[in-house]
PAPA-253567 format. One record per residue (C-alpha): residue number from 1; x, y, z; residue in three letters. Coordinates in steps of 0.25 Angstrom, whole numbers. Layout:
site n=NUM, px=X, py=Y, pz=Z, res=Ala
...
END
This chain:
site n=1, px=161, py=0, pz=-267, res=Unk
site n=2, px=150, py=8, pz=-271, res=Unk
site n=3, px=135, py=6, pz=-263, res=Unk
site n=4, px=126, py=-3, pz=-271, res=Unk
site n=5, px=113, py=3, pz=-275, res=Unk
site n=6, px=102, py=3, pz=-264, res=Unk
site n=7, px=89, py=-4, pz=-268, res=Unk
site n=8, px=80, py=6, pz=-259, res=Unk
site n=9, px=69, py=6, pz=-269, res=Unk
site n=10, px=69, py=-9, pz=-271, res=Unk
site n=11, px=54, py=-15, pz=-270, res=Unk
site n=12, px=61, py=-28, pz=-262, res=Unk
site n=13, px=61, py=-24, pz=-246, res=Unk
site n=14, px=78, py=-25, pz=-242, res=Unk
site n=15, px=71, py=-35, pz=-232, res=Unk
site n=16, px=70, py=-44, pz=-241, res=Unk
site n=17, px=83, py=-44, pz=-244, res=Unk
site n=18, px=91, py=-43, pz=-230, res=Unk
site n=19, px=83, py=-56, pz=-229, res=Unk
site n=20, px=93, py=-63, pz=-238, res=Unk
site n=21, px=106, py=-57, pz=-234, res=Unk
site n=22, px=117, py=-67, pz=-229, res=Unk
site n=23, px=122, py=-69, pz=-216, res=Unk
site n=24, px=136, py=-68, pz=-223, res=Unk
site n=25, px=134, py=-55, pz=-228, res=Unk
site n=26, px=131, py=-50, pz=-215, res=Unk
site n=27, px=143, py=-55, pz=-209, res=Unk
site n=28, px=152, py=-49, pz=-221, res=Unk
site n=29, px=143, py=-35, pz=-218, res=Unk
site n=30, px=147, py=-37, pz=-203, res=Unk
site n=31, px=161, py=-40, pz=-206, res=Unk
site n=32, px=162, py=-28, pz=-217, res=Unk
site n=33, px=156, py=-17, pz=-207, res=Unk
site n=34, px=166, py=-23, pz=-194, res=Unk
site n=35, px=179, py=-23, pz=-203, res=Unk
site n=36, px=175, py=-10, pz=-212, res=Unk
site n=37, px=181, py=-18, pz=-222, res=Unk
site n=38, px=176, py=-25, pz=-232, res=Unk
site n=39, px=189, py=-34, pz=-237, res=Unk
site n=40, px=192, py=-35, pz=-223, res=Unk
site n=41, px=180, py=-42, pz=-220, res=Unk
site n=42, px=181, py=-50, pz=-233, res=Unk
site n=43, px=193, py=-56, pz=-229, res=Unk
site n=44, px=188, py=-59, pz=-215, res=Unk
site n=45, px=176, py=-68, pz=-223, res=Unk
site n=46, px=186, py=-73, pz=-232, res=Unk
site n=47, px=179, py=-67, pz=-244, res=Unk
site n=48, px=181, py=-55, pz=-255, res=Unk
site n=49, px=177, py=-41, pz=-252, res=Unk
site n=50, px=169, py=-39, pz=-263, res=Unk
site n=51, px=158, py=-50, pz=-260, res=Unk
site n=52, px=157, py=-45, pz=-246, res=Unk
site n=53, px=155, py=-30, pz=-254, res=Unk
site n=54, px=145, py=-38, pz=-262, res=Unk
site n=55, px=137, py=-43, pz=-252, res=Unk
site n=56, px=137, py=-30, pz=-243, res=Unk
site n=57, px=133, py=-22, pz=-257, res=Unk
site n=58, px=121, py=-33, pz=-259, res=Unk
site n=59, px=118, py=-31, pz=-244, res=Unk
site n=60, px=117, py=-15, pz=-248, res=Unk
site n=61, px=108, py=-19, pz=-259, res=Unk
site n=62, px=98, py=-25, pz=-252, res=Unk
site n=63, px=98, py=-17, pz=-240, res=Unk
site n=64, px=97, py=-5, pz=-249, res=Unk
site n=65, px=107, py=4, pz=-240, res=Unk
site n=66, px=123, py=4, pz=-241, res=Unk
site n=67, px=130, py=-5, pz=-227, res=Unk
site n=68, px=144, py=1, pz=-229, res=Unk
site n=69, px=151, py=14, pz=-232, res=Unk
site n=70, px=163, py=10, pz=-241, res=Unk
site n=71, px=176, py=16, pz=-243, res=Unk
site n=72, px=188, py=15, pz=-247, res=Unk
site n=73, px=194, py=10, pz=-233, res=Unk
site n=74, px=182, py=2, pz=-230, res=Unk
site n=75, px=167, py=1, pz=-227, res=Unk
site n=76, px=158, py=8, pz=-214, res=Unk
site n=77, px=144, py=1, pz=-214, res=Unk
site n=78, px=134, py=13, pz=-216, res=Unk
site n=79, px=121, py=16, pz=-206, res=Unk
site n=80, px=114, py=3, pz=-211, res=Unk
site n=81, px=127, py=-4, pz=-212, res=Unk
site n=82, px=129, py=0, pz=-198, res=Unk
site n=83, px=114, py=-6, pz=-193, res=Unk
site n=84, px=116, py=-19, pz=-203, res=Unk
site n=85, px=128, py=-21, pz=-195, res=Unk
site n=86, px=123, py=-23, pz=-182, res=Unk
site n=87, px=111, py=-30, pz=-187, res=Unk
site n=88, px=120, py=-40, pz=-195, res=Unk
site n=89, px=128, py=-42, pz=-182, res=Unk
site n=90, px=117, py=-47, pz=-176, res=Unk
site n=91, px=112, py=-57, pz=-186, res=Unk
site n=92, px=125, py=-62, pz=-188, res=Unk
site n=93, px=125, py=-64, pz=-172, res=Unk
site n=94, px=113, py=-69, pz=-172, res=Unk
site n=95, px=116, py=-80, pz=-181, res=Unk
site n=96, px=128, py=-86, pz=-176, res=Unk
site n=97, px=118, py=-85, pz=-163, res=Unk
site n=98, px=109, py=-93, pz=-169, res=Unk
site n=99, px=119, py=-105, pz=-177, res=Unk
site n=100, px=125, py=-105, pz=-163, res=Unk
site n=101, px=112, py=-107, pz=-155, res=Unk
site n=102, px=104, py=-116, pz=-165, res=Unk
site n=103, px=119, py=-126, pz=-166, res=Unk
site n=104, px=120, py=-125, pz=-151, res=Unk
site n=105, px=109, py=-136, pz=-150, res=Unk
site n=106, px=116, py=-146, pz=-157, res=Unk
site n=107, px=119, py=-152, pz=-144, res=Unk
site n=108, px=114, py=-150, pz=-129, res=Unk
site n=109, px=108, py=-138, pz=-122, res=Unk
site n=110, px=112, py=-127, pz=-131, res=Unk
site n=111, px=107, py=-114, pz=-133, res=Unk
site n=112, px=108, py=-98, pz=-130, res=Unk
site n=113, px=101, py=-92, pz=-119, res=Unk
site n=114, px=98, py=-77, pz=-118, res=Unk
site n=115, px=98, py=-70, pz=-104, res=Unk
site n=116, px=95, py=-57, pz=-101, res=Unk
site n=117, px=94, py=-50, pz=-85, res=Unk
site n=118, px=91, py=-39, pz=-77, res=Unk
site n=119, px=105, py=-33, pz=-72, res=Unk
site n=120, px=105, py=-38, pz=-58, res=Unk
site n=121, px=102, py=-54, pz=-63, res=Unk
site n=122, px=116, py=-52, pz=-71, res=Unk
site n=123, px=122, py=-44, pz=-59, res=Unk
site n=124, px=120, py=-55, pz=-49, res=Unk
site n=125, px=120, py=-70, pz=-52, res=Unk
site n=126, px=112, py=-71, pz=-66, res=Unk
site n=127, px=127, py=-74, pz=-74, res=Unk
site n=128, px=132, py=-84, pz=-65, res=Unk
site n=129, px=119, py=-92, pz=-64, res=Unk
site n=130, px=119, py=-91, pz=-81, res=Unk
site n=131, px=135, py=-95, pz=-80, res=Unk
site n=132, px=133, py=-107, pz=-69, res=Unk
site n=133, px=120, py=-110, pz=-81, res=Unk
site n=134, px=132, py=-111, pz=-92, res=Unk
site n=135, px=142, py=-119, pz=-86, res=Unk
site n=136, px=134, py=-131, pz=-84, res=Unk
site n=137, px=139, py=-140, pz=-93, res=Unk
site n=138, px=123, py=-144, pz=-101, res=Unk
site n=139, px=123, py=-128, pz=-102, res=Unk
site n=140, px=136, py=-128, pz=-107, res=Unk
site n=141, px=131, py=-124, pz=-120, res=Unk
site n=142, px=121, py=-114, pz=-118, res=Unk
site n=143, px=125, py=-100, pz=-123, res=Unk
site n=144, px=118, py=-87, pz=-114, res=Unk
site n=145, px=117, py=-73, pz=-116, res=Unk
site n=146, px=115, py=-63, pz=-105, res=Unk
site n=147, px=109, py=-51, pz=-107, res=Unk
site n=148, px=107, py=-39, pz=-95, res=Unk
site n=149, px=94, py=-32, pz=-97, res=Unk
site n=150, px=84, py=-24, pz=-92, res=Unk
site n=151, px=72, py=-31, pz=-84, res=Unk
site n=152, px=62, py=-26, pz=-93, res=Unk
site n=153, px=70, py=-28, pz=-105, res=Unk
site n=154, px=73, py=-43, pz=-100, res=Unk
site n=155, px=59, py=-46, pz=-101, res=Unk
site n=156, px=55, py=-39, pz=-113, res=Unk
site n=157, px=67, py=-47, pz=-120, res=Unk
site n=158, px=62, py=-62, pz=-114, res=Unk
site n=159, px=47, py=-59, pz=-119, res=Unk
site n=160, px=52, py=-53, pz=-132, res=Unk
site n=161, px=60, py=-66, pz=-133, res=Unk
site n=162, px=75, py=-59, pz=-133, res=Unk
site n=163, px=80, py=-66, pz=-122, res=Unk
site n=164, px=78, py=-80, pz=-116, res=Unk
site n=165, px=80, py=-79, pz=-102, res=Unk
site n=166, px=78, py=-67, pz=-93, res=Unk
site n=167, px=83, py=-63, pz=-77, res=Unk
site n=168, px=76, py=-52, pz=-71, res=Unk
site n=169, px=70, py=-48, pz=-58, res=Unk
site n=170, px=58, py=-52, pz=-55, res=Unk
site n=171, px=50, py=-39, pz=-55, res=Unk
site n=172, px=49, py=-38, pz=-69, res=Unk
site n=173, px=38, py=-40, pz=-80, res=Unk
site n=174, px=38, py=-53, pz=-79, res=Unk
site n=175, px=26, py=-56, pz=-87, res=Unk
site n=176, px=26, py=-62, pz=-100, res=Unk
site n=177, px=39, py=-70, pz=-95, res=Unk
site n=178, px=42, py=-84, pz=-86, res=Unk
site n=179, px=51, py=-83, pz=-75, res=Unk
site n=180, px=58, py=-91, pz=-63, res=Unk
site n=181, px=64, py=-85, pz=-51, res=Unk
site n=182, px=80, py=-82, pz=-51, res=Unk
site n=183, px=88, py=-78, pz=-39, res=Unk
site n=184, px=85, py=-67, pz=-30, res=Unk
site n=185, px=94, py=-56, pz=-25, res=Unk
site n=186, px=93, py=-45, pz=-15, res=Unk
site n=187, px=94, py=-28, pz=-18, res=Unk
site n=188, px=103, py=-21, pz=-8, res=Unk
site n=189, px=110, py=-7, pz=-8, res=Unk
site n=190, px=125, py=-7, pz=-10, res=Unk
site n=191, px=130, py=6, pz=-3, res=Unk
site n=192, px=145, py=11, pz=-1, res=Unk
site n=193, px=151, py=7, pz=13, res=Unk
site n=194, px=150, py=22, pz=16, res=Unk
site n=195, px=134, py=25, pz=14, res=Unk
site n=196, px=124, py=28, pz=23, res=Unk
site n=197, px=117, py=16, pz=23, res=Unk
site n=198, px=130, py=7, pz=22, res=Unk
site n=199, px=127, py=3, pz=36, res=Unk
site n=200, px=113, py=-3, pz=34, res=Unk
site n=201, px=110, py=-17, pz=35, res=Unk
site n=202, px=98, py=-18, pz=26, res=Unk
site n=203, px=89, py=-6, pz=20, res=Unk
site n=204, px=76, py=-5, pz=14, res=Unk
site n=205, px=76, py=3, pz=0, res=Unk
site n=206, px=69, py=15, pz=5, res=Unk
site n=207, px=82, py=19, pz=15, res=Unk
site n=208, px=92, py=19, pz=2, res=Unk
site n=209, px=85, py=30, pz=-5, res=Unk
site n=210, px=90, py=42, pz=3, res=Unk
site n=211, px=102, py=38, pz=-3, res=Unk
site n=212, px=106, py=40, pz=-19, res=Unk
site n=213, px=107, py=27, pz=-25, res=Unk
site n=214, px=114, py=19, pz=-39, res=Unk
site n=215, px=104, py=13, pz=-47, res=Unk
site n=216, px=103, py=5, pz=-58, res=Unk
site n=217, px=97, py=11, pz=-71, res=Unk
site n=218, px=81, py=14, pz=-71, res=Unk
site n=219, px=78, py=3, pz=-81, res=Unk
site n=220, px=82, py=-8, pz=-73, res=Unk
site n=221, px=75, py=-15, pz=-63, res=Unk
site n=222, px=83, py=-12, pz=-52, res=Unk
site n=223, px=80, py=3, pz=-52, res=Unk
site n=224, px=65, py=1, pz=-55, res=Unk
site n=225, px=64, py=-6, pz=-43, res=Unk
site n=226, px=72, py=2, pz=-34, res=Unk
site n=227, px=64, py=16, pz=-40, res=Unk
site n=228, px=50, py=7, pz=-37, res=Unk
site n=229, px=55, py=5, pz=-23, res=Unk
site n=230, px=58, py=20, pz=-20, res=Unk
site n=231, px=46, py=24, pz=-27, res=Unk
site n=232, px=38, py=15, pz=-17, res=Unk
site n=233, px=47, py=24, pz=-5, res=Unk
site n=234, px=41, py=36, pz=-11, res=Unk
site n=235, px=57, py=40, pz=-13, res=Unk
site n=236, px=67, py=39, pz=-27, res=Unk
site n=237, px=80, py=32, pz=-28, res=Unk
site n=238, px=91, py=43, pz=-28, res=Unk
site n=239, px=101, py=36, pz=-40, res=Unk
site n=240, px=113, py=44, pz=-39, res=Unk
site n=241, px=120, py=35, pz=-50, res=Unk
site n=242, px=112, py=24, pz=-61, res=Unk
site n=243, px=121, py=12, pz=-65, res=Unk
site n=244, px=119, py=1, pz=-75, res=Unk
site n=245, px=124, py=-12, pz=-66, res=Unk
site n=246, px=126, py=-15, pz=-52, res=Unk
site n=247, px=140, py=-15, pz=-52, res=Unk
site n=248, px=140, py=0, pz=-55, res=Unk
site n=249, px=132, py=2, pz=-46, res=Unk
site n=250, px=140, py=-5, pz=-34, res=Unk
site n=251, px=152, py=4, pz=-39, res=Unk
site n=252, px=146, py=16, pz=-37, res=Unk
site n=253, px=139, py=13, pz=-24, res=Unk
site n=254, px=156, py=10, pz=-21, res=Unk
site n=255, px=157, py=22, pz=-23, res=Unk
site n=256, px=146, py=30, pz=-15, res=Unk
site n=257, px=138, py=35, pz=-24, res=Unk
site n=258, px=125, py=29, pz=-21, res=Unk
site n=259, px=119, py=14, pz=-14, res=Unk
site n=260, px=114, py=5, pz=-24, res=Unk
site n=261, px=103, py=-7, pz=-23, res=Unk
site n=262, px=109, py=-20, pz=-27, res=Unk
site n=263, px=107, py=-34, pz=-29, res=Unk
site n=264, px=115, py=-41, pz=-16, res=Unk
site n=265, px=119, py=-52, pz=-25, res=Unk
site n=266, px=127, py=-42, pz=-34, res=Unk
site n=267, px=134, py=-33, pz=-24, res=Unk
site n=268, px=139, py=-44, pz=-16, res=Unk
site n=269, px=151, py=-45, pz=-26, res=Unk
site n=270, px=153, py=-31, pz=-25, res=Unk
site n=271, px=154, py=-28, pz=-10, res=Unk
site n=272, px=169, py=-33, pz=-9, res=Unk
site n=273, px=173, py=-25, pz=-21, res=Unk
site n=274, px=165, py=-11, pz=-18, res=Unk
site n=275, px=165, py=-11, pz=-3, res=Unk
site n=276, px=150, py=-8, pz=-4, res=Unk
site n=277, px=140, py=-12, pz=5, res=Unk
site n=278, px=126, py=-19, pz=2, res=Unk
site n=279, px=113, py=-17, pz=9, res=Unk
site n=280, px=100, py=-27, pz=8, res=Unk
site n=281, px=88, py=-19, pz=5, res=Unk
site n=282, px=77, py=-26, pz=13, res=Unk
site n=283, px=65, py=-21, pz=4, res=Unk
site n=284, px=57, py=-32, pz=-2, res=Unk
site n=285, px=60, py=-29, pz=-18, res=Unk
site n=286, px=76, py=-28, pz=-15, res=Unk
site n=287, px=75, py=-45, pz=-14, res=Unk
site n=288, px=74, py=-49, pz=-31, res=Unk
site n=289, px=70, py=-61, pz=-37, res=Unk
site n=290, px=76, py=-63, pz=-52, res=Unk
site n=291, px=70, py=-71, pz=-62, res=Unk
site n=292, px=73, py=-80, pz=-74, res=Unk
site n=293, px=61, py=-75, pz=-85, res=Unk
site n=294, px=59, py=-81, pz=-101, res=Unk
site n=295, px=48, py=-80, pz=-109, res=Unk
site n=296, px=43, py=-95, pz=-110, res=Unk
site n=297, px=52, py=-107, pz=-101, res=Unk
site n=298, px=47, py=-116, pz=-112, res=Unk
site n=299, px=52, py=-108, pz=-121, res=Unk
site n=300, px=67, py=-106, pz=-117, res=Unk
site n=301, px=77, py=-114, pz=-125, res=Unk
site n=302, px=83, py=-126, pz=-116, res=Unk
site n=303, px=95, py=-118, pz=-113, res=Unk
site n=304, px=87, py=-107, pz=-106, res=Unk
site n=305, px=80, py=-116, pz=-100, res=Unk
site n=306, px=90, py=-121, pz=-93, res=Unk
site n=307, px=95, py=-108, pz=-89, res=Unk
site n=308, px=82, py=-103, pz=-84, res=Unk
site n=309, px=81, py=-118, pz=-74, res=Unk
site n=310, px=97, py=-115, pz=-72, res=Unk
site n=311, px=96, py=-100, pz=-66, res=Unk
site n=312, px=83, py=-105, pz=-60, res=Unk
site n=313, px=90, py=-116, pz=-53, res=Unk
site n=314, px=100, py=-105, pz=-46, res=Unk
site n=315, px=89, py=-100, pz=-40, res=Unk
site n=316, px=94, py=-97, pz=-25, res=Unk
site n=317, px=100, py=-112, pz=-26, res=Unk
site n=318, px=85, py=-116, pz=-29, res=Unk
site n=319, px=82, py=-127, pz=-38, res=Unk
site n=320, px=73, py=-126, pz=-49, res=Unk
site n=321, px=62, py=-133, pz=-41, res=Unk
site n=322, px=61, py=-122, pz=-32, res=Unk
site n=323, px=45, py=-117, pz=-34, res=Unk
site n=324, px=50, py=-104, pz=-38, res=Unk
site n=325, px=59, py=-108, pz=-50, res=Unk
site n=326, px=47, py=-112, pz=-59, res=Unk
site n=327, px=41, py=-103, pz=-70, res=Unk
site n=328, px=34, py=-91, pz=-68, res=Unk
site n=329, px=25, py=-86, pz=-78, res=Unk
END
């Protein structure tokens, strides 16, 4: 099949254009690009290859650049075929998203809640308390998508409006946002049985740093804290080795290459696995409140809402009419 001709001098913008193309024709390009074939993808839609060719050629058309490279054992989408590829992925996702939200409210509390944390809220108990939230029966029907990020980018993401529901430290920017008050938890320092400081009861931040540490990476909070903490010393914190989770960290603390500060909650499940021994830290800042933030209560769906009072609830054991639990602005 020969490209069709490119209207690159047309006076209409392809905007308008693009504007009308089908969600079908998405699909069949989708399908086109994933089997390289086009009569294999015709007879997965049930139709003929040449109206599948005919819509992809009209596509061409209007987007004025070629999609697919065409020969004689099939097609390869080109560089824009490539880019429309993961764009049409998205709408196509998108959509069903939205048909599967919007007819989710024909009965009930219905709806999709998006969650994004900080490393150490999904780490420690952020999952089950979401899990113990889904399998009440009236939330039975809710759907939730967990996201891990970044503190910072956890907030950006609630006041640009991408998520519904955030779970961070409480350290952070929190203006612009409501919050209520989550669970705490407590930093330590995980050390192999054989260290030097393996026979402590308790330490202050300040006795680690003689020692070379594992860290987690510099843009999460975590590490910021820690580097604010040595700063405040006059001294640096000596990372021997950078890791992206906890649970890498805690394997090579097994192994004796370095201490690490950790949330208590989190090493407990590996001290009968990894033989490692864990240390309160008695400084101030080493005891943490989380919090559950969102741009506007009022504003939730009812289904984040309820998750919002739900992980509230969990508080320590508290109820919800603990002062504390109220909104923060």
């Amino acid at each position: 099949m020969e490209s069709p001709d490119f209207p690159f001098g047309t006076s209409e913008p392809w905007r308008r254009h693009i504007r009308d193309t089908d969600l079908k024709t998405l699909r069949l390009f989708v399908a086109v690009c994933d089997h390289r074939n086009i009569a294999q993808a015709a007879a997965e839609a049930h139709i003929e290859p040449s109206a599948i060719s005919k819509r992809i050629a009209q596509l061409e058309s209007e987007l004025g650049v070629p999609l697919l490279s065409r020969a004689r054992r099939g097609v390869q989408p080109t560089a824009a075929g490539v880019a429309l590829l993961e764009h049409a992925r998205n709408v196509l996702f998108t959509m069903e998203r939205m048909v599967s939200d919007v007819a989710a409210f024909g009965g009930g509390l219905k709806g999709r809640v998006s969650v994004c944390a900080s490393v150490s809220a999904i780490a420690e108990t952020l999952l089950d308390d979401i899990a113990s939230f889904m399998r009440e029966p009236e939330y039975q029907n809710i759907r939730v998508d967990i996201e891990e990020r970044l503190s910072f980018d956890l907030v950006r993401q609630l006041r640009e409006g991408a998520a519904s529901i955030g779970v961070c430290w409480d350290n952070v920017d929190l203006r612009g946002l409501q919050h209520r008050p989550y669970r705490r938890d407590l930093l330590a320092l995980a050390v192999h049985p054989d260290h030097p400081l393996a026979s402590a009861t308790s330490l202050r931040f300040v006795q680690t740093l003689e020692h070379e540490h594992v860290g987690l990476r510099p843009s999460t909070a975590v590490h910021a804290m820690l580097q604010r903490a040595a700063a405040t010393a006059g001294k640096t914190v000596s990372y021997r080795v950078i890791v992206s989770s906890f649970d890498a960290a805690f394997r090579v603390v097994a192994a004796g290459l370095g201490i690490s500060v950790v949330p208590v909650e989190v090493a407990e499940a590996y001290l009968p696995v990894l033989g490692i021994k864990i240390i309160p830290l008695t400084d101030a800042w080493a005891q943490r409140r989380f919090v559950v933030c969102f741009k506007s209560f009022d504003a939730l769906q009812p289904a984040a809402q309820r998750m919002v009072e739900y992980l509230v609830n969990r508080v320590d054991g508290q109820l919800s009419s603990d002062p504390d639990s109220k909104i923060m602005l």
